[in-house]
C-alpha positions in Angstrom: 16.4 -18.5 67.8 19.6 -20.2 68.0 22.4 -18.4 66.4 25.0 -20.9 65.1 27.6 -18.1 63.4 27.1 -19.1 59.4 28.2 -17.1 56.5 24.6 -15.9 56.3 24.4 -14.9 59.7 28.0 -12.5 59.6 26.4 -10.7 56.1 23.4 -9.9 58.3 25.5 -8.5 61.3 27.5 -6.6 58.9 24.4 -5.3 57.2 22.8 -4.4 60.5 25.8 -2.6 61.5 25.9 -0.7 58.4 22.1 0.1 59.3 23.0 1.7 62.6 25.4 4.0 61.3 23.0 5.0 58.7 20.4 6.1 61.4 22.8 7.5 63.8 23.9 9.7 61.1 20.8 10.7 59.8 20.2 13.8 61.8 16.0 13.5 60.8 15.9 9.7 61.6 17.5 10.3 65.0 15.9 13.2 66.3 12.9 11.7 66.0 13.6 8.4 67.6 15.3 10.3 70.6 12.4 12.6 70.9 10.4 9.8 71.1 12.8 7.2 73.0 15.0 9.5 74.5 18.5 8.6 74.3 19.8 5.8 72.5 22.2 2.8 72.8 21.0 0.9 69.7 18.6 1.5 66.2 18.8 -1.4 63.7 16.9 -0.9 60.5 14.8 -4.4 60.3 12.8 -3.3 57.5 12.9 -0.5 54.4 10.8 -0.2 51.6 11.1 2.7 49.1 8.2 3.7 47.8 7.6 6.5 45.4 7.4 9.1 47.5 8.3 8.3 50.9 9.9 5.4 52.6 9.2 2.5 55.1 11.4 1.3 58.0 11.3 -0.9 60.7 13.9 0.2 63.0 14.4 -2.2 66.2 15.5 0.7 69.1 17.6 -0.2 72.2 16.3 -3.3 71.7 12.9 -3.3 73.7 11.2 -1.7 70.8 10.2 -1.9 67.0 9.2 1.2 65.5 7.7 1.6 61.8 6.9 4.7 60.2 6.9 7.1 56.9 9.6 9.5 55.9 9.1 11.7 53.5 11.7 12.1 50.4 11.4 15.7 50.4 13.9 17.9 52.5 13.8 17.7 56.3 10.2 16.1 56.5 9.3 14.6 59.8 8.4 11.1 59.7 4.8 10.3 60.1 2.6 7.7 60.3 4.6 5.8 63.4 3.7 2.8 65.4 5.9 1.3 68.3 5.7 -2.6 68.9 7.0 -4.5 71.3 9.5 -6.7 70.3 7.3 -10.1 70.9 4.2 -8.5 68.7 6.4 -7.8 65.9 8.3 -11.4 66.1 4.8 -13.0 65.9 4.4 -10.8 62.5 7.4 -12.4 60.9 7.5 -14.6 58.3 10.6 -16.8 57.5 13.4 -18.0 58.9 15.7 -15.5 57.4 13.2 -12.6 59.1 13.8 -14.5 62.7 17.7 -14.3 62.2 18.0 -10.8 61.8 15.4 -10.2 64.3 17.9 -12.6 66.6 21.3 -11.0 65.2 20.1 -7.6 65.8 19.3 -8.2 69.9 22.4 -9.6 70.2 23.9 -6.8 68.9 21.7 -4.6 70.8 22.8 -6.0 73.9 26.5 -5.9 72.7 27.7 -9.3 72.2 
């Protein structure tokens, strides 16, 4: 998707920014996507629900891979209930153009431009 630098699109790359320094500093969020990834360059959070006891994200990692999975609200739960997607698959789930954009804005910024 073409990126053409809108208002829309700079709220979404500051929001996605803010999204990576969320998961970098979560100590339970990033020790399980390095255990699982290794080391990593880039996590954007493409996705989170709360629900009432645990919550949903859908993290975009290094920018090859989306994750989704659990975590639990109580105190240093593991996340559970993963699945990684390539980057394609989870595109082709996506509905709406606003979906696509961050998608976009968040591979750009994985690839640091």
């Amino acid at each position: 998707m073409k990126l053409v630098g809108s208002e829309t699109e700079k709220k979404i790359r500051e929001t996605l920014a803010s999204s990576a320094s969320y998961i970098f500093s979560n100590l339970v969020i990033l020790k399980f996507l390095e255990k699982i990834f290794g080391s990593l360059s880039s996590a954007y959070v493409l996705g989170h629900t709360p629900d009432q006891g645990e919550d949903l994200y859908v993290v975009l990692v290094n920018g090859s891979a989306v994750v989704k999975f659990e975590l639990s609200r109580s105190h240093d739960s593991e996340p559970e209930d993963f699945r990684i997607i390539s980057v394609d698959e989870y595109r082709n789930t996506l509905r709406g153009r606003p979906s696509h954009i961050k998608l976009s804005i968040a591979i750009e910024l994985s690839t640091g431009k």
